[in-house]
C-alpha positions as CSV (number, residue, x, y, z in Angstrom):
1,X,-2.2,3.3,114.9
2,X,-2.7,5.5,112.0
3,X,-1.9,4.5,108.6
4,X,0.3,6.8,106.2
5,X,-0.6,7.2,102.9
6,X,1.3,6.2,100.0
7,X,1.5,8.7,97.6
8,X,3.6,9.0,94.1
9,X,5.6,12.4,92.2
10,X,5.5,13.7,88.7
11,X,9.1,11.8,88.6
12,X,7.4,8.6,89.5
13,X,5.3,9.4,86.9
14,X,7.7,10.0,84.4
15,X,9.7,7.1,84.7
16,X,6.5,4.7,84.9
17,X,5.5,6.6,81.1
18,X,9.5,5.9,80.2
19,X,9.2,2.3,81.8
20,X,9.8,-0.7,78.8
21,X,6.3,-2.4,80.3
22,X,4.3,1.0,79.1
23,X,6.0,1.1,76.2
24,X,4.8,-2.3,75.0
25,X,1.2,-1.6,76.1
26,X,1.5,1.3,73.7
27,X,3.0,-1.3,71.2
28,X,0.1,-4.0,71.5
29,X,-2.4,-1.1,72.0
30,X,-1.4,0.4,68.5
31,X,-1.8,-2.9,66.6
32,X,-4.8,-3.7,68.8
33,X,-6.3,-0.8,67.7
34,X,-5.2,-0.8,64.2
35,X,-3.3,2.4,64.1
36,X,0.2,1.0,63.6
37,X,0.5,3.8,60.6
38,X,-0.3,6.9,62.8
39,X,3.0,8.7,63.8
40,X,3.1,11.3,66.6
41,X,5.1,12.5,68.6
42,X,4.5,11.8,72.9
43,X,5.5,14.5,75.2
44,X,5.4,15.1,79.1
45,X,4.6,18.8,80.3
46,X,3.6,19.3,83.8
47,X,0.1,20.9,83.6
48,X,-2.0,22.2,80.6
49,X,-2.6,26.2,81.1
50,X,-6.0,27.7,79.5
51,X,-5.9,31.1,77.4
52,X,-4.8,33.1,80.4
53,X,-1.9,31.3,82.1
54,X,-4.1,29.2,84.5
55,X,-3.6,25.9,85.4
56,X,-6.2,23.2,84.4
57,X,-6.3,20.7,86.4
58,X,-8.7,17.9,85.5
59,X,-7.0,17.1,82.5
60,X,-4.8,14.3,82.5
61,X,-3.5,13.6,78.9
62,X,-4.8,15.4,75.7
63,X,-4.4,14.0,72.1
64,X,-3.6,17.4,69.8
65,X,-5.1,16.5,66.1
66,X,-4.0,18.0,62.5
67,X,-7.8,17.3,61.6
68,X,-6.8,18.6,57.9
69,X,-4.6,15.7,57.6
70,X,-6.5,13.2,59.5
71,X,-3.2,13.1,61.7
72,X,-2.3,13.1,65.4
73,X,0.6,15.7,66.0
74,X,1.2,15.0,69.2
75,X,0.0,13.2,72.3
76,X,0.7,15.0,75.6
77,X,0.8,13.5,79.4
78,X,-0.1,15.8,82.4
79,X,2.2,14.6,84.8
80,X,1.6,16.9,87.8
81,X,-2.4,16.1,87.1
82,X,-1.9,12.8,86.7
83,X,0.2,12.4,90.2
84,X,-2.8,14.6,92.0
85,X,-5.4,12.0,90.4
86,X,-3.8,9.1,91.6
87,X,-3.0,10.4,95.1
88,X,-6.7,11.7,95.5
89,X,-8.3,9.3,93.8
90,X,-6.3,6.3,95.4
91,X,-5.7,7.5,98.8
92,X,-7.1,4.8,100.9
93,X,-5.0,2.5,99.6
94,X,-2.1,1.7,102.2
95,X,-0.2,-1.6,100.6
96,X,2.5,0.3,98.6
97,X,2.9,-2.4,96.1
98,X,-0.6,-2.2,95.3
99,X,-0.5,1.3,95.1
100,X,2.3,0.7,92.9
101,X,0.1,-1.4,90.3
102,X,-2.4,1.0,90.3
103,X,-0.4,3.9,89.8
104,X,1.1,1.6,86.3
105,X,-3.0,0.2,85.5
106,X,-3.8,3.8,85.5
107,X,-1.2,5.1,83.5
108,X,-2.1,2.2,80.9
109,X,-5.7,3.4,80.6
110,X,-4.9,7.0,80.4
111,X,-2.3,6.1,77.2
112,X,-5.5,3.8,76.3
113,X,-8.1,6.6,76.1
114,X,-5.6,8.6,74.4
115,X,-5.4,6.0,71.8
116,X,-8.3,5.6,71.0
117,X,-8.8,9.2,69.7
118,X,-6.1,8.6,67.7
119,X,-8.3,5.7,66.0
120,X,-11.1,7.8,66.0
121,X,-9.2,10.9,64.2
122,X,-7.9,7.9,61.6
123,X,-11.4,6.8,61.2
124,X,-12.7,10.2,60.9
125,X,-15.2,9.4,64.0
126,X,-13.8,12.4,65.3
127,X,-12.9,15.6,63.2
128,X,-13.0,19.1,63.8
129,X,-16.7,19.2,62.9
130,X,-17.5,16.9,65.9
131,X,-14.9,18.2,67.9
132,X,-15.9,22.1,68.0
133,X,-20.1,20.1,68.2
134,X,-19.2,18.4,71.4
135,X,-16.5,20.9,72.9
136,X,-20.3,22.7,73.9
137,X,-20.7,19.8,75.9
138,X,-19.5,18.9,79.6
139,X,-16.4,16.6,79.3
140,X,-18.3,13.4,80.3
141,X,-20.9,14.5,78.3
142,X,-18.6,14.7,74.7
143,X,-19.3,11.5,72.4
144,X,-15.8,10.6,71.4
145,X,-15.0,11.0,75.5
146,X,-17.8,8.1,76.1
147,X,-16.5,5.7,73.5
148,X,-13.0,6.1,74.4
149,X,-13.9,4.9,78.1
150,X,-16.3,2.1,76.3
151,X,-12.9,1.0,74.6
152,X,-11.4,1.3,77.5
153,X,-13.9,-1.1,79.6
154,X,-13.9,-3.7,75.9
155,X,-10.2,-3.9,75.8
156,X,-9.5,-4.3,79.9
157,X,-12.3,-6.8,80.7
158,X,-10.3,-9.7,79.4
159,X,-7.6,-9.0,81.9
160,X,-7.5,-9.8,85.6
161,X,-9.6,-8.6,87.8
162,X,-7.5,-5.9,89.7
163,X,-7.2,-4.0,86.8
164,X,-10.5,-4.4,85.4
165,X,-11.0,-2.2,89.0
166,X,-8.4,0.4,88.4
167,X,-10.0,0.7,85.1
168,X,-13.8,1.1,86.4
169,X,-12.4,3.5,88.9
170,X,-10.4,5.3,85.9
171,X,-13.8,5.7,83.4
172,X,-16.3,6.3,86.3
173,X,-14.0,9.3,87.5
174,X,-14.7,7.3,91.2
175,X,-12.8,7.6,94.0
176,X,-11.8,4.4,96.1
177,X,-13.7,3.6,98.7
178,X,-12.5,1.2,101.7
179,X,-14.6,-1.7,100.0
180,X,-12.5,-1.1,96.5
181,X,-9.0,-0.8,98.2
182,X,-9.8,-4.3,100.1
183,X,-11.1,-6.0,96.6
184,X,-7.4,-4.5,94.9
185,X,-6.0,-6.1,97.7
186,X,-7.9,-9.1,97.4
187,X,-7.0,-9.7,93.9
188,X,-3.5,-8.1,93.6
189,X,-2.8,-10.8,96.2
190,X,-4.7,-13.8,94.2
191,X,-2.5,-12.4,90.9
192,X,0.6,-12.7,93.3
193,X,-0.5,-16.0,94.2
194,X,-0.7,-17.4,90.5
């Protein structure tokens, strides 16, 4: 018998950024990462549009700077992009309260990575200098990208181990294969277990 896959929305999505458990990870993110004092505003569009009206679709989330202020105006969640990621990138996965966990893990290190540019645009690590430098480069390629998935890997190692996969998943941009969707069973059931 053939197996359905689970699959989330852009409203799913929304109410997971909206959810009281993502805004405390945002909370204890902030102070983890010492930017308590940077104010910004958080919106949710669908999908980011380039110069001529087209959708782009690889972006998830984009932090937009006032690099003459050292100052984060706004931080902005992709919601239709981030539901495609997770239901491509997550497909194999057929246990919907796993898929559920993910969905939440990933959303966590997407704010996470956003984050951390906001410490970097505090710590002037990332400026407008750098910024237009590295905007030559292929995303994966950009400095500030690398570090922020670094920060990513530091800060989520010293959780459990399901999410230290959703995160490795997350900053390799991998798909999951059969063997990963088994080991976030695995350990989604040994966290259920505890």
């Amino acid at each position: 018998m053939a197996l359905h896959p689970i699959c989330t929305s852009s409203e799913e999505i929304n109410r997971v950024l909206n959810s009281k458990e993502i805004k405390e990870f945002n909370m204890e993110m902030k102070r983890v990462l010492d930017i308590e004092d940077m104010s910004y505003v958080v919106e949710l569009e669908k999908s980011p549009r380039d110069q001529e009206g087209y959708v782009i679709e690889n972006k998830l989330a984009s932090t937009i700077p006032d690099f003459s202020l050292y100052k984060v105006k706004r931080i902005v969640f992709y919601t239709e992009n981030i539901t495609r990621y997770i239901n491509s990138s997550f497909s194999r996965i057929y246990n919907t309260q796993v898929f559920e966990k993910v969905i939440e893990v990933t959303i966590c290190c997407i704010l996470l990575h956003e984050l951390v540019h906001v410490q970097q645009i505090k710590q002037k690590k990332l400026t407008k200098k750098i910024y237009d430098r590295e905007a030559k480069k292929p995303y994966e390629k950009r400095t500030y990208e690398i570090a922020a998935d670094l920060v990513i890997a530091e800060i989520m190692n010293h959780t459990d181990k399901f999410t230290v996969k959703v995160c490795e998943l997350f900053t390799t941009r991998k798909c999951a294969t059969n063997e990963d969707v088994e080991i976030l069973i695995k350990t989604f059931n040994s966290n259920m277990e505890k």
